[in-house]
N, C-alpha and C positions, 0 to 999 in steps of 0.2 A: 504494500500500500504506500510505504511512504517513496518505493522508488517511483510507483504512478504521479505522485504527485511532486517529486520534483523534478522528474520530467516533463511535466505540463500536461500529459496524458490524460489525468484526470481530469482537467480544465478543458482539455479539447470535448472530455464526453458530455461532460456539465454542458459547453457551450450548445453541441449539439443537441441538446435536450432543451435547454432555452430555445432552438432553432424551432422544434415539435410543439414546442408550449406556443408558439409565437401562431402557427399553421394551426392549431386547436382554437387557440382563441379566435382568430378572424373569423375560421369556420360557424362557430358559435357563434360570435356575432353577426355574420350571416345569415345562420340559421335562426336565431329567436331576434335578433334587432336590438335598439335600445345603449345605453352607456353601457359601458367607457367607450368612446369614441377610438377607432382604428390608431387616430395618431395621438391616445392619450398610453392607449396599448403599446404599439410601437416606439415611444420615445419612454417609457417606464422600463421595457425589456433592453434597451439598447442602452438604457443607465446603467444597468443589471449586469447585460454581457462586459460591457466598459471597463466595469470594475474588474471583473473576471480575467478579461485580457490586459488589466494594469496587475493584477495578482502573480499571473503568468510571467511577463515580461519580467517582475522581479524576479519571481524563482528561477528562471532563465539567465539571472543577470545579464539583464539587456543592461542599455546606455538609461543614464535618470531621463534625457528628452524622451524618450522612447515612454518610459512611466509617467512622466508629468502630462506627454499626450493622452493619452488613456485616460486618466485621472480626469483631465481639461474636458476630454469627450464626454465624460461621466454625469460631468459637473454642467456642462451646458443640457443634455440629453434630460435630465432631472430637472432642472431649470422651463424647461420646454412641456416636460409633462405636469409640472404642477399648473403652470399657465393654461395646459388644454384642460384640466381639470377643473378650473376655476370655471374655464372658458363652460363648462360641461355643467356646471352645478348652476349657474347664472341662467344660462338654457333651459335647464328642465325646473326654472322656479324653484330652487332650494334656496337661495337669496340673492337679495338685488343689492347691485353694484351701490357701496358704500355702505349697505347696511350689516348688521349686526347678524350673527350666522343666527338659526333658530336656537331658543331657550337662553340668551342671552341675560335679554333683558331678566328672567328669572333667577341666574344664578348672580348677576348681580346685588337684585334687589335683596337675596340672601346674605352676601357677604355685607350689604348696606347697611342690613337689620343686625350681625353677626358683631358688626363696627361700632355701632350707637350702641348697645350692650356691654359692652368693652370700655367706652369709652364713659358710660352714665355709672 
């Protein structure tokens, strides 16, 4: 096991397995519709694979530009899926752009009440 894995052998099979999760998913979202959005999918799994092939490259000892790509890709890839996310929750009316996500305003008004208590 552990020569799988610092061969990178093991990261190749994981990747490939992210590759089948990736073809699963679409499929199913195909098949019944609805969120997460193809590119909220796509750029969640490709933060995923990112890190995998920045994991690799070290155990490999590649060059650090080599790691800090990967890493860079990770970091944008993630960045992209929380925004399609956002994009995705604003769409199907989970909440509106600047407001307060649901039950907010409830657990406020507890820590509000939790304050004055404390404070009297």
């Amino acid at each position: 096991m552990a020569e799988l894995l610092a061969s990178g052998r093991l990261l190749d099979l994981i990747l490939a397995g992210v590759g089948l999760e990736a073809l699963a998913l679409v499929g199913w979202r195909l098949y019944r519709g609805g969120n997460p959005s193809a590119a909220s999918l796509a750029s969640n799994l490709a933060a995923g694979a990112a890190l995998m092939l920045a994991l690799r490259a070290a155990l490999l000892g590649a060059h650090w530009t080599v790691l800090a790509g990967w890493l860079s890709a990770a970091f944008v890839a993630h960045i992209a899926d929380l925004g399609f996310r956002f994009h995705d929750a604003r769409r199907a009316g989970r909440f509106a752009a600047g407001a307060a996500a649901p039950g907010a305003e409830h657990r406020l008004d507890r820590v509000r009440s939790r304050g004055a208590s404390i404070l009297d």
